[in-house]
C-alpha positions, -999 to 999 in steps of 0.1 A, spaced: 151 598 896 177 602 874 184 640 855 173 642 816 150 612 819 113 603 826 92 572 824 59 562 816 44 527 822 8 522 808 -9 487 816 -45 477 808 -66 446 804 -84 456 772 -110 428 758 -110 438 720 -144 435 696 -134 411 671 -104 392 657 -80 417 635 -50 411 617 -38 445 626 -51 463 657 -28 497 661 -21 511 702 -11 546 699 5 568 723 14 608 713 26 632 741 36 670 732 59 676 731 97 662 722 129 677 738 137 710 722 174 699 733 174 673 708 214 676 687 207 652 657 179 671 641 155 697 641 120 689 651 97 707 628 69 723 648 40 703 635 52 674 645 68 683 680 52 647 696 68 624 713 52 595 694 53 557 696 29 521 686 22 487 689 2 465 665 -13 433 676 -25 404 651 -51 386 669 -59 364 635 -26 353 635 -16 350 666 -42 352 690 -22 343 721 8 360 715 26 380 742 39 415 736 81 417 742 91 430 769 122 452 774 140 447 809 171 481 803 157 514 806 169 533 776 192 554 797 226 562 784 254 588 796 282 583 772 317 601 773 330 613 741 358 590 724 351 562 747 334 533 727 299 524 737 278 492 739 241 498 746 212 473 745 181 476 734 175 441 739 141 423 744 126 390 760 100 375 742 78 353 765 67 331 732 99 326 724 96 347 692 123 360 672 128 395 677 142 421 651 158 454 655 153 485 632 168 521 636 137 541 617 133 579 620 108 588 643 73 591 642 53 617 650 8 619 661 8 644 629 16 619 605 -9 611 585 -32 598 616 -65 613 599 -66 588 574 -58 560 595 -27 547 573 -6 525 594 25 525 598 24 561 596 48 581 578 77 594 593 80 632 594 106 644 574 129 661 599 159 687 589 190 675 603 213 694 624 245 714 612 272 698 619 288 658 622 254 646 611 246 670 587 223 655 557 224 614 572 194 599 582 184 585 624 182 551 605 219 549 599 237 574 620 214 587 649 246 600 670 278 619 657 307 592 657 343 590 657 368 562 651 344 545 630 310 537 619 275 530 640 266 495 643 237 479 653 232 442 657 196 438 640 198 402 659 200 412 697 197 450 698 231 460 705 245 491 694 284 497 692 297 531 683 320 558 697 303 589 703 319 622 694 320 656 712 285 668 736 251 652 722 216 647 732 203 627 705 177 609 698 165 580 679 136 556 671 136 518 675 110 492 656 109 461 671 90 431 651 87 399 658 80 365 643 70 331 647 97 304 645 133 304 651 
């Protein structure tokens, strides 16, 4: 095991009713870290949440991505960081990378609008005062956040102790 970290694998052979264009998979667990550095999670919305849509019109033989790295990072402040979110794609589909700020199973689930509204989380005092997870998701020094929306690769030098968090959306696309 390693400290600060816990997995959860869930597989299935699910035979669906009919042919959608948008079939939604969701997963919400209570409740996030309460260590979290790069916001505050408002207490409605304390899930750890995340999805998957599937288009079975479309593309009725596609494969889901899969993501080989577990999302496991140490970092040590001032010393610049590469970490890869990086997927393989059985199909050969393109894949697309997207900081978003995260979901949450209290948004807007009772009315079955998908994708669901992110919550609107107050960010912590401090280096990331007022940004948003979607463009700056850890405190940096010595220049900006990137991310490669392309291969998945963020580059960034973190600054001073964090445990942050942030949200990924992966799509994906027919074609090259």
């Amino acid at each position: 095991t390693i400290s600060g970290y816990r997995k959860w694998v869930y597989e299935a052979t699910l035979t669906l009713p009919s042919s959608c264009d948008s079939w939604h998979f969701v997963v919400a667990l209570a409740f996030r870290n309460a260590g979290i550095t790069n916001y505050t999670v408002p207490p409605a919305a304390n899930n750890l949440y995340t999805e998957a849509t599937l288009n079975t019109i479309d593309a009725p033989t596609s494969s889901s991505p899969t993501f080989p790295l577990d999302p496991i990072q140490y970092m040590c402040s001032g010393t610049k960081q590469h970490f890869s979110f990086e997927g393989i794609d059985a199909d050969g589909d393109v894949l697309t990378y997207t900081l978003v700020d995260p979901a949450s199973a209290a948004d807007n689930q009772t009315t079955c609008t998908f994708p669901p509204t992110p919550t609107s989380y107050v960010f912590a005092a401090g280096p990331l005062g007022g940004t948003s997870l979607a463009t700056a998701p850890f405190a940096v020094t010595g220049g900006p956040f990137n991310l490669n929306n392309t291969t998945g690769l963020m580059s960034f030098t973190p600054n001073g102790v964090q445990k942050p968090q942030l949200a990924m959306l992966v799509t994906k696309r027919r074609g090259t």
